[in-house]
C-alpha positions, 0 to 999 in steps of 0.5 A: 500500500503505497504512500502518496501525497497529492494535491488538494484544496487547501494543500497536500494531501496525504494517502495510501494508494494501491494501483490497479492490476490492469489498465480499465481496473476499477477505481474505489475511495475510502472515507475516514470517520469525523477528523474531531473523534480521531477519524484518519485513513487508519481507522480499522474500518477505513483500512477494512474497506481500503483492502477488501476493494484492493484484494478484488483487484480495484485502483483503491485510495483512502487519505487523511482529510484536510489537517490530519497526518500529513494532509495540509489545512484545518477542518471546515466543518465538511465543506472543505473536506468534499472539496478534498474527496472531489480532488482525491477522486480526480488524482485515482482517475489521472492514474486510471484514466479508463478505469470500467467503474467508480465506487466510494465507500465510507463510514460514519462523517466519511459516509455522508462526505461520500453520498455527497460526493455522488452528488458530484460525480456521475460516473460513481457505479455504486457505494458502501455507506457505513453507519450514515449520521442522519440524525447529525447532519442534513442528507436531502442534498440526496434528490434523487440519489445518484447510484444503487448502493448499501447502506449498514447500520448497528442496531446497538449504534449509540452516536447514529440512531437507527430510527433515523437511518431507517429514515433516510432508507425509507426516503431513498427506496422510493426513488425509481431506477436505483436500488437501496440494500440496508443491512443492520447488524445485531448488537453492533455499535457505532464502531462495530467493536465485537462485529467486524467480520459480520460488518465486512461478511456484509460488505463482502456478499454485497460486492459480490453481488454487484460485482457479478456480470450477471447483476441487474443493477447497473 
């Protein structure tokens, strides 16, 4: 997993890069839980996404948001921290510029930079939302929703309340021409402490699904 500094808003960003096994491979970006609750591009859940797109042969980056590790400027309440992903996003498809498809995956703050950055880009196939905060901040930017994807939650998440990620499902499943999978996992918490190979058992039989030629989403 090849460190990279590339550029972004507000100064160098810093990430870890893994190139694609072949030149249309397929691009991911990982987003890292809230920079205030110690959320970098390490966060096990970040670093459980990044390498189970990497082993399914994707050009796959995660990165530390603006004023984290190495990354240069200071937290802009989200704002910024779009603009960071829109660049990061631009700097995998400079490296693969035919890549076949583009998926963003991200957890917590990171999901909801990540919906938003559908918003932006047209060519996103598909994401993995992890544990949305719903009830924290404002997801009706999402009209309609861009692209099919998954959406898990921990039935015991004590920072993102179910109900209200519920909500958000609710809303999105009656757009026309995408599909919504939600998946709760029993007993898990908002960082899915004692659930993690449930948490990614998931986030695996999903891509699966996806990933097969056959799927019917596109």
């Amino acid at each position: 997993m090849p460190e990279v500094i590339f550029p972004g808003p507000e100064g160098r960003l810093e990430g870890r890069f893994q190139p694609g096994p072949r030149p249309r491979a397929p691009v991911a970006i990982i987003l890292h839980p809230h920079p205030q609750g110690g959320g970098t591009m390490n966060h096990p859940i970040t670093l459980a996404l990044y390498k189970d797109f990497v082993k399914r042969g994707f050009a796959t980056l995660r990165f530390n948001f603006r004023g984290v590790g190495r990354s240069q400027g200071i937290f802009d309440n989200g704002i910024g921290e779009l603009s960071d992903a829109a660049s990061a996003l631009d700097w995998i498809q400079q490296v693969h510029p035919e890549a076949e498809q583009t998926w963003v995956a991200g957890f917590s703050f990171g999901a909801w930079i990540g919906m938003q950055l559908l918003m932006r880009r047209p060519e996103a196939r598909g994401f993995i939302s992890i544990a949305p905060p719903a009830n924290m901040y404002d997801f009706s930017f999402l009209a309609p929703c861009p692209a099919s994807g998954i959406i898990i939650q921990g039935e015991a998440d004590e920072v993102v309340t179910p109900p209200a990620v519920q909500k958000l499902v609710d809303k999105l499943r009656t757009q026309r021409g995408i599909t919504i999978e939600y998946k709760t996992i029993p007993g898990a918490n908002h960082f899915f402490v004692n659930e993690m190979p449930e948490l990614m058992k998931t986030v695996d039989d999903y891509l699966d699904y996806r990933l097969d030629p056959s799927c019917p989403i596109r």
